[in-house]
NUTIVO-218861 format. One line per 10 residues: number of its first residue (from 1); their letters; for each residue x, y, z of C-alpha. Coordinates in nm, 4 decimals. Each point is the difference from the previous one (the first is absolute). Layout:
BEGIN
NUM = A = X Y Z  ...
end
This chain:
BEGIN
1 = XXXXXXXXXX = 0.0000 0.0000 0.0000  0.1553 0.3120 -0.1155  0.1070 0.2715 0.2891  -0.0058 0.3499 -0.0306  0.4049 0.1515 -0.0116  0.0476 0.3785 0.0948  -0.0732 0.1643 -0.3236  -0.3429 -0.2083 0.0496  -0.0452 0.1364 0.3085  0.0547 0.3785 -0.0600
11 = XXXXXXXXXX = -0.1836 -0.0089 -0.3315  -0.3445 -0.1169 0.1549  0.0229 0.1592 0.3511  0.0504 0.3765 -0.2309  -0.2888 -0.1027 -0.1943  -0.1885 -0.0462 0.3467  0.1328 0.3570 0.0803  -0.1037 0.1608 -0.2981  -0.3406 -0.1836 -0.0478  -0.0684 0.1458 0.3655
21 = XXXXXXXXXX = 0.0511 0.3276 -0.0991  -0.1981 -0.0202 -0.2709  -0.2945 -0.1536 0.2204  0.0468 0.3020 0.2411  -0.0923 0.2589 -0.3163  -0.2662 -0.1963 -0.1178  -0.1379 -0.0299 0.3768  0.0502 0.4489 0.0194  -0.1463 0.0348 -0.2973  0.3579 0.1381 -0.2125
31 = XXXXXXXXXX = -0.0817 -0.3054 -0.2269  -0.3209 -0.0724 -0.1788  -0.1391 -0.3729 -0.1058  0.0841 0.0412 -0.3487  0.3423 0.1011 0.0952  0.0718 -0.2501 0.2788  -0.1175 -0.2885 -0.1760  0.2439 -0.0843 -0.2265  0.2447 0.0276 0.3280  -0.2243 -0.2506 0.1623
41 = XXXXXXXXXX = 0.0036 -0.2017 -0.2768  0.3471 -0.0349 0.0060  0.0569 -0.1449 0.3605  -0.3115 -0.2414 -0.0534  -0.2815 0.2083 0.1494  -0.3570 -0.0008 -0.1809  -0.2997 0.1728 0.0507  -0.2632 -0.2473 0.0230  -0.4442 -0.0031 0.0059  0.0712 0.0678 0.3933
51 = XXXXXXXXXX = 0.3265 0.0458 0.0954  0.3479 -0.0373 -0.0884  0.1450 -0.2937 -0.0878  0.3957 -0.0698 0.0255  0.1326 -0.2999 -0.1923  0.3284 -0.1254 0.0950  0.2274 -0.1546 -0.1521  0.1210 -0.3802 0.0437  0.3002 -0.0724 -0.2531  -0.0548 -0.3116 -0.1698
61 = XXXXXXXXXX = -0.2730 -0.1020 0.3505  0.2862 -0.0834 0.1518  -0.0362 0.1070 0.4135  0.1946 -0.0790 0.3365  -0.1590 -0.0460 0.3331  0.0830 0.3382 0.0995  -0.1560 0.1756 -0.3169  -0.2980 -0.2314 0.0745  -0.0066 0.1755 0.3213  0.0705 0.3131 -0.0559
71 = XXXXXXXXXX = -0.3313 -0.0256 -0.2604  -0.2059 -0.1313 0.2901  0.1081 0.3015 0.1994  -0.0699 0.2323 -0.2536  -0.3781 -0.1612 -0.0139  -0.0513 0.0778 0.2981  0.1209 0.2934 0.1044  -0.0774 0.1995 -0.3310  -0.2362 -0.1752 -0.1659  -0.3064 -0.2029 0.0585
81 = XXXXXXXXXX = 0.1369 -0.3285 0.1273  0.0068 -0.1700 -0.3307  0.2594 0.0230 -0.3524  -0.1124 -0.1014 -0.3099  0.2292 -0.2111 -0.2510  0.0088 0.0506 -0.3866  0.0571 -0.1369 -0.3023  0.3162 0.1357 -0.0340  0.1315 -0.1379 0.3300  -0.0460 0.3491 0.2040
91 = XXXXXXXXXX = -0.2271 0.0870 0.2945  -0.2199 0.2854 0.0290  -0.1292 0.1678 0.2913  -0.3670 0.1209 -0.0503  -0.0224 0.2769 0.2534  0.2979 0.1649 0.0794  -0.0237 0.3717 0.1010  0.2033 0.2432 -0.1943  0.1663 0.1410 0.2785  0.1380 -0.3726 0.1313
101 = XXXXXXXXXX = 0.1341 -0.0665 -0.3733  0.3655 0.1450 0.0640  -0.0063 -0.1585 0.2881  -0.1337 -0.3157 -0.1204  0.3175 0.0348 -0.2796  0.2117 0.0113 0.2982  -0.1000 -0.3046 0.1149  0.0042 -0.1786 -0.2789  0.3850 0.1256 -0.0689  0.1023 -0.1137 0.3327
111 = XXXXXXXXXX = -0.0510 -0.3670 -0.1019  0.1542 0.0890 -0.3903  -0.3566 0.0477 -0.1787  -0.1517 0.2300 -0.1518  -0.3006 0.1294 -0.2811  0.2812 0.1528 -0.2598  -0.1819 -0.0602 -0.3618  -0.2729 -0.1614 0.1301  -0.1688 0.2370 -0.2397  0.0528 0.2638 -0.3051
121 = XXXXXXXXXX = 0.0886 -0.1332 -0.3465  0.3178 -0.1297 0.1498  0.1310 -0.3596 -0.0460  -0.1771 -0.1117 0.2954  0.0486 -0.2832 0.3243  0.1550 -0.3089 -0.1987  -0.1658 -0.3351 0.0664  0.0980 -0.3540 0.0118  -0.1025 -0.3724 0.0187  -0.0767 0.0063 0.4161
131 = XXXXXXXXXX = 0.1564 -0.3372 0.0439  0.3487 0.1498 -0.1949  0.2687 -0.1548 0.2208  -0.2111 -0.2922 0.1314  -0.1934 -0.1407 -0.3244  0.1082 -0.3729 -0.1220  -0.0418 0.0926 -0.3361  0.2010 0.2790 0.0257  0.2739 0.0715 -0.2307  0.1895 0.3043 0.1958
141 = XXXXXXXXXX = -0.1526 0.2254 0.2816  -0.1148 0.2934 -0.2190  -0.0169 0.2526 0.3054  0.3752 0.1015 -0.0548  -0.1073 0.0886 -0.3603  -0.2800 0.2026 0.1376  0.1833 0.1701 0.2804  0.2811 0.1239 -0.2885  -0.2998 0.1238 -0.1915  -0.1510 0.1874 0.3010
151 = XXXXXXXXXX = 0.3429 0.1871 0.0379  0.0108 0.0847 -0.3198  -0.3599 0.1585 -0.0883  0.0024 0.1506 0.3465  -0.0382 0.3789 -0.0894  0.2244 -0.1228 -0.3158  -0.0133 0.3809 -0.1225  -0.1299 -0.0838 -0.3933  -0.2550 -0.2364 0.0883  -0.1776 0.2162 0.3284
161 = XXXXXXXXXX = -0.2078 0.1591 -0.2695  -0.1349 -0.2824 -0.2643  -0.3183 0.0302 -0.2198  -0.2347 -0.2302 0.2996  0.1452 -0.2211 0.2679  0.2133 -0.2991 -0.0693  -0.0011 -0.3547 0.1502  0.2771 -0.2808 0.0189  -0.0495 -0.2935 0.0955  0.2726 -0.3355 0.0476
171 = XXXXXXXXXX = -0.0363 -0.3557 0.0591  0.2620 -0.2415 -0.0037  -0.2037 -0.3030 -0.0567  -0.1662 -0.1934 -0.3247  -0.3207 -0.0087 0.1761  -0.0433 0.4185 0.0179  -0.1694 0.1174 0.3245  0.0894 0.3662 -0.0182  -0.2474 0.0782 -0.2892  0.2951 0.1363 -0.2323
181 = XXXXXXXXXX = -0.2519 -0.0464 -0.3444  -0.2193 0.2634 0.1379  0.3011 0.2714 0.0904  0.1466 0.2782 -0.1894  0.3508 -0.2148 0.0198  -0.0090 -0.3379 0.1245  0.3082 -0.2243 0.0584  0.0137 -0.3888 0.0228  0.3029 -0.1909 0.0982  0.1182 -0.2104 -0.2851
191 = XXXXXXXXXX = 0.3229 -0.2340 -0.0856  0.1760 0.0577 -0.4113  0.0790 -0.3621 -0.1479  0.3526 0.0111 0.2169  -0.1767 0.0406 0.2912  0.0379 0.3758 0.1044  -0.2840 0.2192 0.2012  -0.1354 0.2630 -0.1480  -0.3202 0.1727 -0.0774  -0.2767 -0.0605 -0.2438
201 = XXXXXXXXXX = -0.0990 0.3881 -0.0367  -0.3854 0.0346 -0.0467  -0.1591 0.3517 -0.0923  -0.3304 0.1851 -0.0233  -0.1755 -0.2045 0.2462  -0.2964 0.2021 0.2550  -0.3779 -0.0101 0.0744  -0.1940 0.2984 0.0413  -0.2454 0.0794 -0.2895  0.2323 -0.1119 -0.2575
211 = XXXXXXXXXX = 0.1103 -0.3508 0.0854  0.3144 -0.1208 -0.1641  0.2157 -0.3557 0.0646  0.3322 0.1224 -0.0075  0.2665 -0.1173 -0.3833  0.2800 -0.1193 0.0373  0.2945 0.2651 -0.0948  0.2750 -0.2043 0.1213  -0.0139 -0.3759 0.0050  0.3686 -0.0230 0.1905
221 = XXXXXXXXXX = 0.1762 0.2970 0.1729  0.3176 -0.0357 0.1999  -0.0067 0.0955 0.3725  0.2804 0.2709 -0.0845  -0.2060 0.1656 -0.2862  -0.3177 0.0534 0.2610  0.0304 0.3859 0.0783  0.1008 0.1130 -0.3516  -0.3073 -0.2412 -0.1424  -0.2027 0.1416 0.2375
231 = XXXXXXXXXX = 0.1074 0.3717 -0.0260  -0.0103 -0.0167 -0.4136  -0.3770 -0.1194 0.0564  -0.1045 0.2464 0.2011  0.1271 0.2729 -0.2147  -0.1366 -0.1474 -0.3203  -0.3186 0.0251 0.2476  0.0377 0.3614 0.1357  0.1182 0.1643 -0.3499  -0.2924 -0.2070 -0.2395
241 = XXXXXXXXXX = -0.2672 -0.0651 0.3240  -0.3424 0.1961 -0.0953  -0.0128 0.3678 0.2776  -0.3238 0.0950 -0.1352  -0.2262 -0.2265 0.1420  0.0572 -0.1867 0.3030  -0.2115 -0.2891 -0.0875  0.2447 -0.1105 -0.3002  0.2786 0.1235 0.1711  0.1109 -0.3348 0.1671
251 = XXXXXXXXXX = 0.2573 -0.2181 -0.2153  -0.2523 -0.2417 -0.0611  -0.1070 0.2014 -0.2326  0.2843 0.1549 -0.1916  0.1140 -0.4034 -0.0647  -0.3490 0.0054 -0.1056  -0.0098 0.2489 -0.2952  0.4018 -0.0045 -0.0617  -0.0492 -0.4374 -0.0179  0.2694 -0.1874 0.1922
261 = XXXXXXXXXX = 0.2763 -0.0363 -0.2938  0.0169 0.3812 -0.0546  -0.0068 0.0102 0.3580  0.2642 -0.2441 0.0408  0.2236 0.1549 -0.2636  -0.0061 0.3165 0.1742  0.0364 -0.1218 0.3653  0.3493 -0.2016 -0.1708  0.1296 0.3542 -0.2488  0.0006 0.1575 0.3866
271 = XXXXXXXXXX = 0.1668 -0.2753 0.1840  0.2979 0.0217 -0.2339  0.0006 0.3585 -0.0109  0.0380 0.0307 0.4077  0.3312 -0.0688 0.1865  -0.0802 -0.2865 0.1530  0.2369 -0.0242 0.2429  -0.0620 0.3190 0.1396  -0.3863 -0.0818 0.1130  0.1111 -0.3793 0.0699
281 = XXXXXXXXXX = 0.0872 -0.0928 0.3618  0.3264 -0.1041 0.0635  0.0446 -0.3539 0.1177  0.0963 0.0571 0.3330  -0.3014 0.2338 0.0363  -0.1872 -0.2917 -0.1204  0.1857 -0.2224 0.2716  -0.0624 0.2302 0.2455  -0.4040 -0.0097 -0.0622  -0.0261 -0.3652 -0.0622
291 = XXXXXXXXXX = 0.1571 -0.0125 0.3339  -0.2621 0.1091 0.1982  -0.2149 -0.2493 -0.1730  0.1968 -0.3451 0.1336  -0.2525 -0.2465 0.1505  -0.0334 -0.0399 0.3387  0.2088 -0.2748 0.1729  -0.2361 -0.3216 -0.0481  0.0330 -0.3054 0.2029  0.0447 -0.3414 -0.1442
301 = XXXXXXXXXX = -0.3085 -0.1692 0.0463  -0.1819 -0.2697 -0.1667  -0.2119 0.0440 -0.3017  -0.3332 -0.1311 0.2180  -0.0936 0.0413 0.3408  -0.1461 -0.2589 0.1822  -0.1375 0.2707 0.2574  -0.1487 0.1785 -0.2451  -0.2170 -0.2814 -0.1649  -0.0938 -0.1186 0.3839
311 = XXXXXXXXXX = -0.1359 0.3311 0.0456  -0.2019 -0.0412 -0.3501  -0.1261 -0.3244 0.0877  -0.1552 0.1742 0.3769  -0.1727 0.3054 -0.1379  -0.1584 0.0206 -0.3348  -0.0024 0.3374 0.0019  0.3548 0.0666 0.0372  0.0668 -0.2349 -0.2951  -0.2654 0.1965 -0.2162
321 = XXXXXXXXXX = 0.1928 0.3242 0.0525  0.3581 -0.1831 -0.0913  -0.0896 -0.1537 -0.2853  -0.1876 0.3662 -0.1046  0.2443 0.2104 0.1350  0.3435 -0.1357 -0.0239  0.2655 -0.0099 -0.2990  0.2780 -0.2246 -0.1144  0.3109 0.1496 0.1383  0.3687 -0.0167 -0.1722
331 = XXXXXXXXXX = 0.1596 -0.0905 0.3402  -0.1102 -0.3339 0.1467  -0.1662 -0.0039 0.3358  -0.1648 0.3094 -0.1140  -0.3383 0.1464 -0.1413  -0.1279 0.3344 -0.1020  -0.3145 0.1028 0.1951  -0.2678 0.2311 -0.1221  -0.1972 0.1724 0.2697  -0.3335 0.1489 -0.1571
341 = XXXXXXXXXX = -0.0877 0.3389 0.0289  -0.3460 -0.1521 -0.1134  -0.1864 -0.0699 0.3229  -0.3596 -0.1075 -0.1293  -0.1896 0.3500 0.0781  0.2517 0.2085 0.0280  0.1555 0.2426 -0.2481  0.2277 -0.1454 -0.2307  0.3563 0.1196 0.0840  -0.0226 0.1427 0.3409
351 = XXXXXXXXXX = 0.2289 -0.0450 0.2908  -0.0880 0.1218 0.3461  0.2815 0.0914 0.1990  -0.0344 -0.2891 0.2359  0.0392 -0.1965 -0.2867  0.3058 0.1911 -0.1113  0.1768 -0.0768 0.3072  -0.0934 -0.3265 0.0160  0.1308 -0.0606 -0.3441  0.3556 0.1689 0.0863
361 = XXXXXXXXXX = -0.0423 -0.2430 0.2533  0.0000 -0.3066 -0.1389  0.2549 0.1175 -0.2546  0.2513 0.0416 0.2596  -0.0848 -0.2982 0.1594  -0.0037 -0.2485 -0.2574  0.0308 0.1993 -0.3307  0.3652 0.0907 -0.0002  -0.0978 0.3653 0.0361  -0.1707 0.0167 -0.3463
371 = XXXXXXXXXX = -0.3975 0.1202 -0.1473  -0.0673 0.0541 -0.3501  -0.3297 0.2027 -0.1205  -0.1644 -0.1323 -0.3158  -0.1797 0.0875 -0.2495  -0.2968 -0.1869 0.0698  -0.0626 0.1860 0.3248  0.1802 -0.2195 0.1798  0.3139 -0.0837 0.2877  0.2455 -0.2547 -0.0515
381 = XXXXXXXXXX = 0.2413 -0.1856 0.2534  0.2242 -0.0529 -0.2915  0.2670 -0.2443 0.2530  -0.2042 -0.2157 0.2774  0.1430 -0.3309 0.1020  -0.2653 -0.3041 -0.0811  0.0253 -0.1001 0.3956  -0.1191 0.3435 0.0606  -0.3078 0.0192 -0.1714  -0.2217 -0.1041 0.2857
391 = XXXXXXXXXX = 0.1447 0.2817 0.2070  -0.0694 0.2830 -0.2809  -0.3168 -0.1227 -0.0585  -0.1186 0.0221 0.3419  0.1648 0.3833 0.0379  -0.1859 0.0647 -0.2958  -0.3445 -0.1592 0.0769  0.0326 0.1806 0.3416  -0.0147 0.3248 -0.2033  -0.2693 -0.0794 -0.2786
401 = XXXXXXXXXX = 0.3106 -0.0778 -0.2805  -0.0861 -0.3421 -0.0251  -0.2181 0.0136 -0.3456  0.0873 -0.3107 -0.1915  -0.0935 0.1592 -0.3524  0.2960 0.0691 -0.1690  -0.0632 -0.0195 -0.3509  -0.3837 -0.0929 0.0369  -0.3084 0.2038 -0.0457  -0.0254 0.1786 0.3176
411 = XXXXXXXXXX = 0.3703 0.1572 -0.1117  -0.1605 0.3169 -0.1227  0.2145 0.2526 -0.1315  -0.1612 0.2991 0.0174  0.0564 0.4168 -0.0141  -0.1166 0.2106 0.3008  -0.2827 0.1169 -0.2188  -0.2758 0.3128 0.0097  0.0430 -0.0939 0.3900  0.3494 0.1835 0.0135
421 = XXXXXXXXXX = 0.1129 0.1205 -0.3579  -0.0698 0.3314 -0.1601  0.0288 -0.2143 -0.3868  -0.2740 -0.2623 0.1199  -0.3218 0.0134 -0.2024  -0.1145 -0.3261 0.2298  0.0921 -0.2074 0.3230  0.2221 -0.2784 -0.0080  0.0292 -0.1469 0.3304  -0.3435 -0.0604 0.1113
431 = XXXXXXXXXX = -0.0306 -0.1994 -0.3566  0.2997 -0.2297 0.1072  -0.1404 0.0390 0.3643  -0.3360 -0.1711 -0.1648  0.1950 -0.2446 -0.2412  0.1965 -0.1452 0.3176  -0.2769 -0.0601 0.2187  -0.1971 -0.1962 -0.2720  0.2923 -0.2108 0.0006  0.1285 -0.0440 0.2946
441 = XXXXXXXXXX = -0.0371 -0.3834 0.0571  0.3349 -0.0790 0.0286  -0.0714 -0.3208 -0.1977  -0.2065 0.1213 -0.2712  0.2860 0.2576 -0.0529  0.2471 -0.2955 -0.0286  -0.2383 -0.2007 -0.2482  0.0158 0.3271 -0.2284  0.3515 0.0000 -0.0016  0.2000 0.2672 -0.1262
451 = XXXXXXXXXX = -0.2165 0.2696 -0.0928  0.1709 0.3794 0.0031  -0.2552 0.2657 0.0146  0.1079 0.4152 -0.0350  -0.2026 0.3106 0.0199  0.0896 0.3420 -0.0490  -0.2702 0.2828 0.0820  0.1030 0.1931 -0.3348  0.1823 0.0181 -0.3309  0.2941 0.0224 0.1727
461 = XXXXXXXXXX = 0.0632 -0.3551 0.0549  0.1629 0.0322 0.3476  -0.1600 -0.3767 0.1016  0.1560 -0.1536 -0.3331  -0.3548 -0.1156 -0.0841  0.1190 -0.0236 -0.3769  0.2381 -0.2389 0.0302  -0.2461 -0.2523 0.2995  -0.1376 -0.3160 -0.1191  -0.3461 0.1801 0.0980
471 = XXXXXXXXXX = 0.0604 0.3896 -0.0075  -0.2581 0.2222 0.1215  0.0207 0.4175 -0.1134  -0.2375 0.1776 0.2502  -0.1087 0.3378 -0.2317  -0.2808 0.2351 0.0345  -0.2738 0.0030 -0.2419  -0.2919 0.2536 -0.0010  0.0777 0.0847 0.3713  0.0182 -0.4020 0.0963
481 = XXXXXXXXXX = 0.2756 -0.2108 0.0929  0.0328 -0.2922 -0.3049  0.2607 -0.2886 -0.0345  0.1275 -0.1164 -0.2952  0.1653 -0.3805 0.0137  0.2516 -0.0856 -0.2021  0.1009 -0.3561 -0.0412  0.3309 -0.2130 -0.0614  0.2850 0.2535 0.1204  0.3280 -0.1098 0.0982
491 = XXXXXXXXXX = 0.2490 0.1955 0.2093  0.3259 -0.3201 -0.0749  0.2376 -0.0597 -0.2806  -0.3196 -0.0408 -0.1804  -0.1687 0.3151 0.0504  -0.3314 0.0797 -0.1587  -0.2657 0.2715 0.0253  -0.3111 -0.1496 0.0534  -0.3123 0.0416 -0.1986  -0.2819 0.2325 0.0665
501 = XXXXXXXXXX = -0.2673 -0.2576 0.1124  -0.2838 0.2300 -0.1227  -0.2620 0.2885 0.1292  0.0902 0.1496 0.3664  -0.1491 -0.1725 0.3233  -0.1583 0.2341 0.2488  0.2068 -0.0442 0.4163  -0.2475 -0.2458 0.1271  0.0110 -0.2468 -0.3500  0.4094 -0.0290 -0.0026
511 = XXXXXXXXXX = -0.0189 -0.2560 0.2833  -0.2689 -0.1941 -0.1368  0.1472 0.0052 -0.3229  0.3331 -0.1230 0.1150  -0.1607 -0.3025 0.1371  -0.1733 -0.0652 -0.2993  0.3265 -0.0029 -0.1687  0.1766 -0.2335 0.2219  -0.2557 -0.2225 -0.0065  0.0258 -0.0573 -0.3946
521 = XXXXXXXXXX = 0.3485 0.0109 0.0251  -0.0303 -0.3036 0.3114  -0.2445 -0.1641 -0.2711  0.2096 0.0055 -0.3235  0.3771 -0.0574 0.1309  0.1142 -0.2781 -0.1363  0.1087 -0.1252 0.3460  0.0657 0.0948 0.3318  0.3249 0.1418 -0.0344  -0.0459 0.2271 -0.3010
531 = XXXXXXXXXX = 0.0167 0.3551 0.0768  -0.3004 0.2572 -0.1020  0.3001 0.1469 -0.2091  0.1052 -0.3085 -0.1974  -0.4139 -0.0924 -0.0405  -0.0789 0.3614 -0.1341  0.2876 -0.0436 -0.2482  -0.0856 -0.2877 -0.1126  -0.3704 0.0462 -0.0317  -0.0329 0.3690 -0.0924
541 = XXXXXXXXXX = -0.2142 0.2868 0.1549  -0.3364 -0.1212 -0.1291  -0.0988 -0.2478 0.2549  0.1017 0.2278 0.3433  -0.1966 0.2945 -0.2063  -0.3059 -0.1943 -0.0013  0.0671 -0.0736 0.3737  0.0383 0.2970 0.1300  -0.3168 0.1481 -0.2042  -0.2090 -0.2583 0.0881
551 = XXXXXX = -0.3784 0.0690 0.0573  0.1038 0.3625 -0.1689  0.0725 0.1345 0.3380  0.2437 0.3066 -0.0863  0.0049 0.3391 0.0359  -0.1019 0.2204 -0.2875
end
């Protein structure tokens, strides 16, 4: 985990200082709204339907115990005893007062955090695969790739000003679980025929009103060539990107019109053109970054624990939530646990600050000191020892963590919605809220299998819901809330938009409607262990249309 040095220090405790000033003249009046808000903007501070809203940044998810803390804390005492976690791997406090912000910076510095480009068309908080440095699959941990792209774009001074804002996003796995298809720049780990890392470079991904799956620019780039590949596409991007309307402005849609060859052809003219050397990192800058990403010390322990399956074998509900909730390790004796931020009822995403603590906790305890946000709204233990499963179970049933749906229906992904954000045209949470509770059988929720569903309360796409196997788009219509569904999306290595199911459904119909839908899916699978996703590929969107219209009950 990478560790602030001195010029990290100084840089974000002055921004603290100066953001407070700037607070203080908006507070007396010397500075208007229009004027302070790009100033907000740029230390992560929103004005939202009811408050502000601060969104902090978590580089790559990755946390400590004491960050985990320090975010509790800052629940508490400034906020409203609750964070929210993102798609992008950040939290957000809800309620913060503007007066508490500077100090609430402060905080945040004294543990090495902060909300620096957390906003503004800015190359923004750079994601990853949440189990990097844990994942079996995994060909290299792609968190030291992020963290040398975070110091790079931080206030990098010809990129603080871009046509719209700019996401990157890494994995360093086949099986892709940082969403890089749907990013303005995604990068997946990948061996040449001699068996060298580097990067498959994709481009032009993003959501919104315009989805895209990001092309393919590069299909191999050498770890040495990253920055000056990176820097020549981002200028191709902020000399050709579209200023005159923000709603083509995004990349997506300059690889759009310019097509990806032309694209490609000028992306490679301004790679040779640069010095490359001068924007590469030198290797023992590279060293020195990779360092703070060694794995923890791991003891040798046997592939299978005998305690563990005794404890399956006693309580049926314990070996529901490892068999949802755990993944395949690379170390032996190992597992990676997800805790869900999905209690049934409760709002996707949200962490009380009891919860917090108890999760800096148990990654003290038995985590080797680690927590990783991802972008499903969850938390994940990415190192817990197989033998200590029962233990971290219990701490987390203890403080309602215990939610064995990872990866099942009741894993809602969803936006804070017309209940928080000024964008909203329509709620999101009490639709999940609704979608949960009709399927909260722990057993039927099993039966259905995997089954992602995402909803975002506008255009904006902030709950992914293009890219679910069942989407849902909450809009307004003629002074109503109405949700579209959209069918078949993928978020993987395969990622697909999914298809517009049909007319709008009024609040009260989307549940309904949903269980209509898994019911035909339940009925035409061609067995038990075929995903919704593999039977709506392979049988089209005709079938699930005429389930989820059934008996004509729709919304007009």
């Amino acid at each position: 985990m990478y560790r602030y040095d001195e010029f990290d220090a100084a840089y974000v405790k002055d921004r603290v200082n100066t953001f407070r000033g700037q607070v203080n003249r908006r507070i007396d009046g010397s500075l208007t709204e229009d004027e302070f808000k790009p100033l907000r903007l740029m230390n992560g501070l929103y004005l939202q339907l009811h408050a502000y809203m601060l969104r902090v940044a978590i580089p790559y998810g990755t946390l400590s115990s004491r960050q985990m803390r320090a975010l509790a804390m800052i629940a508490s005492k400034w906020d409203k005893g609750y964070g929210h976690l993102t798609t992008r791997q950040n939290i957000q406090y809800n309620w913060p007062a503007l007066k508490d912000v500077p100090d609430i910076l402060d905080a945040l510095a004294d543990v090495e955090m902060h909300a620096i480009q957390t906003s503004g068309n800015c190359i923004r908080n750079v994601t990853a695969d949440h189990f990097a440095g844990a994942a079996a699959d995994e060909i290299e941990d792609p968190r030291p790739t992020a963290e040398i792209i975070r110091q790079w774009s931080t206030e990098h001074p010809e990129f603080l000003y871009l046509p719209r804002k700019f996401k990157i996003a890494v994995t360093g796995s086949p099986n892709d679980r940082a969403v890089t298809k749907a990013h303005d720049i995604g990068l997946r780990m990948v061996r040449n025929d001699t068996g060298e890392a580097g990067y498959e470079v994709i481009v032009g991904g993003g959501l919104g009103r315009s989805p895209f799956v990001g092309k393919v620019v590069r299909d191999f780039l050498p770890k040495s060539d990253l920055l000056p590949y990176l820097e020549a596409i981002l200028r191709v991007y902020n000399l050709h990107g579209r200023r005159d309307n923000k709603y083509k402005a995004r990349i997506k849609i300059l690889v759009h019109e310019t097509g990806i060859e032309d694209l490609r052809a000028m992306v490679e003219r301004e790679f040779e053109q640069l010095d490359g050397p001068s924007v590469a990192l030198a290797e023992e800058e590279v060293a020195r970054i990779e360092a703070y990403f060694a794995p923890p010390v791991f003891a040798k322990l046997p592939q299978h624990s005998s305690a563990l399956e005794q404890a399956k074998k006693a309580d049926a509900e314990f070996a529901a939530w490892v068999e949802t909730n755990t993944d395949a390790h690379k170390q032996s004796g190992y597992t990676i646990v997800t805790v869900s931020a999905k209690a049934i009822g409760e709002a996707p995403g949200d962490l009380t600050t009891a919860q917090m603590d108890v999760l800096a906790d148990i990654a003290e305890q038995y985590g080797h000191d680690e927590l990783r946000i991802s972008h499903e709204q969850n938390v994940i233990l990415p190192h817990v020892r197989l033998d200590d499963l029962r233990i971290v179970h219990a701490a987390l049933a203890d403080a309602g963590l215990a939610t064995a749906n990872a990866n099942l229906i009741s894993d809602i992904i969803a936006c804070p919605g017309l209940d928080y954000c000024a964008l909203a045209t329509a709620r999101s949470i009490p639709v999940a809220q609704d979608i949960q509770q009709r399927f909260a059988d722990p057993v039927r929720a099993k039966a259905i299998g995997e089954f992602k569903i995402k909803i975002s309360g506008c255009i904006n796409a902030c709950g992914h819901h293009h890219v679910g196997h069942v989407g849902i788009l909450g809009l307004e219509k003629a002074g109503i809330e109405n949700y579209q569904i959209t069918l078949g999306g993928d978020h993987t290595e395969t990622t697909a938009i999914g298809d517009r199911a049909g007319p709008g459904f009024a609040f009260e119909q989307v549940g309904p409607a949903i269980e209509r839908l898994v019911d035909a899916y339940i009925s035409l699978r061609a067995n038990d262990n075929e995903r919704f996703l593999d039977t709506y590929r392979r049988l089209g969107l005709e079938p699930f249309k005429t389930a989820l219209y059934d008996n004509e009950r729709t919304a007009a």
